[in-house]
KETI-29502 format. One line per field, with one value per residue (C-alpha): z, x, y. Coordinates in steps of 0.001 Angstrom, whole numbers, plus 500000, padded with zeros to 6 digits. Layout:
KETI-29502
Z	[Z  ...] $
X	[X  ...] $
Y	[Y  ...] $
end
This chain:
KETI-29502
Z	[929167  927200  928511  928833  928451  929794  927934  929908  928080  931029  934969  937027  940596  940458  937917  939935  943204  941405  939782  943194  944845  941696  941437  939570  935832  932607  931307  927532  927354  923865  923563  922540  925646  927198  924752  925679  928941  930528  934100  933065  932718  936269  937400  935514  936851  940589  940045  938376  941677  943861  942240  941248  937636  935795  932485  930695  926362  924908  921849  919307  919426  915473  915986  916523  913817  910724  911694  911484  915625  916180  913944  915966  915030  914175  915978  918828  919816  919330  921813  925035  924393  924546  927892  929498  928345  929738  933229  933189  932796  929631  929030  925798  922985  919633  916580  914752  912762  910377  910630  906943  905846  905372  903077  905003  908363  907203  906024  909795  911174  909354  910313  914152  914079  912754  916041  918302  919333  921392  921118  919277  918518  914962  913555  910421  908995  906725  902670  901699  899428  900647  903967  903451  906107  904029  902137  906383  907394  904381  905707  908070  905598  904066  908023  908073  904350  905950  909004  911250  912967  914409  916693  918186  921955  922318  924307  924991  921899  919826  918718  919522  916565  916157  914516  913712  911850  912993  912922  911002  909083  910382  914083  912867  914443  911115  910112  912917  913050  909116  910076  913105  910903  907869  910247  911707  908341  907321  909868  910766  914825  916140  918385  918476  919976  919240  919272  920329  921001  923262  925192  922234  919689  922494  922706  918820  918724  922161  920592  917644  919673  918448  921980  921683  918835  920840  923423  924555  923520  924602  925030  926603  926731  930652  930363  929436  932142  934009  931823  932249  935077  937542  939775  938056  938467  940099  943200  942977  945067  944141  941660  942832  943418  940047  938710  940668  939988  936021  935644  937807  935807  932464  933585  934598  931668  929564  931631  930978  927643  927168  928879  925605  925363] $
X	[096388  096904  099369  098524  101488  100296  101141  103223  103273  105197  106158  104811  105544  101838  101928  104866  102930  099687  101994  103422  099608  098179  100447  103503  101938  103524  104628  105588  107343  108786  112377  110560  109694  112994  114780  111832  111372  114887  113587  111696  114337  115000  112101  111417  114540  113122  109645  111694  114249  111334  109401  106587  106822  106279  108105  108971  108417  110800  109057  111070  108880  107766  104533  106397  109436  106518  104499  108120  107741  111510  114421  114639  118363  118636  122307  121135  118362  120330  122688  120174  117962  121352  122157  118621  118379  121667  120723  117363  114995  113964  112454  111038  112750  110585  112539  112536  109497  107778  103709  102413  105947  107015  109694  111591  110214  112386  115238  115461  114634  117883  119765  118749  119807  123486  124033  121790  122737  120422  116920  114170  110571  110549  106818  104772  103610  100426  101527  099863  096344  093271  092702  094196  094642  096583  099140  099538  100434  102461  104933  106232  107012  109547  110692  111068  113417  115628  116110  114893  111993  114298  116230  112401  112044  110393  107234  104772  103702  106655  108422  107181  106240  104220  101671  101520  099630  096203  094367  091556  089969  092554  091463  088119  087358  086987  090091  092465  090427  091500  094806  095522  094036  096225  099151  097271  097611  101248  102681  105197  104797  104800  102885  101608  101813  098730  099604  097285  094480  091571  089040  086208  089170  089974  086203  085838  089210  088206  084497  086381  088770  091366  093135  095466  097648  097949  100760  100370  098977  099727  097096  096843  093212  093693  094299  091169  089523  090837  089712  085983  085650  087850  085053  081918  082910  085835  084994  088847  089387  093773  095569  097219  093807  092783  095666  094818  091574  091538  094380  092762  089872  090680  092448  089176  087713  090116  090174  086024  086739  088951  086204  084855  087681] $
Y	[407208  410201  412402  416625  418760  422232  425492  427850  431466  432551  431010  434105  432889  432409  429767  428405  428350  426893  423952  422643  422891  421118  417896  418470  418415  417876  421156  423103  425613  427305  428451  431840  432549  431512  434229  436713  436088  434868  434669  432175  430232  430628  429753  426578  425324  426317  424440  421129  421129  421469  419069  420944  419612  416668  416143  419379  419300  422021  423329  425786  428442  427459  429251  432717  431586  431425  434643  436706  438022  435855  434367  430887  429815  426027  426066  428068  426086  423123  424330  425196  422282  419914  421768  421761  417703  417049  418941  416538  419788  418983  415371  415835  418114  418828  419570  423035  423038  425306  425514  425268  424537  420888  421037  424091  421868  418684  421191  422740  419628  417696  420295  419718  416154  416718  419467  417896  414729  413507  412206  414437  414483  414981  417109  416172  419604  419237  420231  423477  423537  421831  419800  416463  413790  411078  413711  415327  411789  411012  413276  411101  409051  411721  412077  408359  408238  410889  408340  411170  408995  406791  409620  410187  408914  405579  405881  402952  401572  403076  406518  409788  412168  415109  416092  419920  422438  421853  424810  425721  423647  420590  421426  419831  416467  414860  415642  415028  411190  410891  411868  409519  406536  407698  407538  403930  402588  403367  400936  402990  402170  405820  407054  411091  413996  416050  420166  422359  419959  420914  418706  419341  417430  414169  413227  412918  410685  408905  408243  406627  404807  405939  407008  404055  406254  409175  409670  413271  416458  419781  422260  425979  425844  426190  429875  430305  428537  431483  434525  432872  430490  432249  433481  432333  428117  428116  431297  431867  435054  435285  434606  431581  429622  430924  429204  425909  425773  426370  423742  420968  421860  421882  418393  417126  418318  416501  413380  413068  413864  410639  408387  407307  405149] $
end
């Protein structure tokens, strides 16, 4: 079963509430936001100790990093994601990457392993130019000649990387298939996490069975349920059972989504 790791801009006490009524789910949350929004901290901490979480992914904040909004320190992220894996809060940590940007990706993400000492899931950032599944997935290869593949967390099936820098054009079904069988085909025995994928993305790969590669995605597609469905679908009259309702929801959209395979 594919695991969802929902995207958590913010913990409003709303989103806190709405996590503990919907079933403790798996959870990202981007040092970004911890260094914007310290209380969130706080709260994510709260949710974990009252068991209203699942397994928390710490992501760098990469997305902010490459568009210039935040200077995301190698050392400094090192530093809290060794403290919040040592407290238990964070079961998944993703190394420093670089959208767009593999060589300065497996620069940062060397860097990470010599002050982090820990486990770490390493990302495969697609080489600039034109779409291209097989040069994407042939940068785990370069991950794998630095040794940095085998500090990734062993999941079911084998070590956890990611799989970044589809938007655009690599959002496109056809693409992200040609990737996972590219990755299929180098024998490396990972298993992938998926960023940013929706529930339109996991029927293509489930159609093509091609489920049995993927460990997790993360996906913030939720929000949106909320923007749109809030009273229309879901007749959510506060904001906590607007938050309930779009992410059992968007779950259910994603679990139908997966039947195909």
């Amino acid at each position: 079963m594919v695991r969802v790791f929902l995207v958590m801009p913010d913990l409003s006490p709303a989103k806190v509430a709405a996590l503990c009524k919907a079933g403790a789910p798996d959870v990202l949350v981007s040092y970004s936001t911890l260094l914007w929004k310290p209380v969130t901290l706080e709260r994510l901490r709260g949710a974990w100790r009252s068991g209203c979480l699942g397994s928390v992914m710490l992501d760098s904040g990469a997305y902010h990093h490459a568009r210039g909004e935040l200077s995301v320190d190698v050392g400094s992220y090192a530093g809290m994601a060794w403290s919040l894996a040592r407290e238990g809060l964070a079961g998944y940590v993703v190394a420093p990457d670089v959208p767009g940007d593999p060589g300065e990706t497996l620069r940062r993400t060397l860097e990470f392993s010599w002050l982090y000492p820990g486990e770490f899931v390493p990302v495969a950032q697609p080489p600039r130019g034109a779409p291209d599944p097989r040069a994407h997935a042939g940068e785990l290869q370069r991950l794998a000649g630095e040794g940095l593949l085998d500090r990734a967390p062993r999941v079911p099936g084998g070590r956890l990387v990611g799989l970044g820098g589809l938007d655009g054009a690599r959002r496109r079904a056809g693409y992200v298939t040609g990737l996972l069988e590219a990755v299929e085909e180098l024998g490396l025995g990972v298993r992938v996490h998926l960023f940013g994928a929706g529930a339109r993305l996991l029927r293509s790969i489930a159609r093509r069975g091609l489920t049995r590669l993927v460990h997790s995605v993360d996906t913030s597609g939720w929000l949106a349920e909320i923007m749109f469905r809030r009273r229309s679908v879901y007749a959510a009259h506060t904001t906590i059972e607007a938050n309930v309702a779009a992410i059992e929801g968007y779950l259910g959209r994603l679990a139908t989504a997966l039947e195909g395979s």
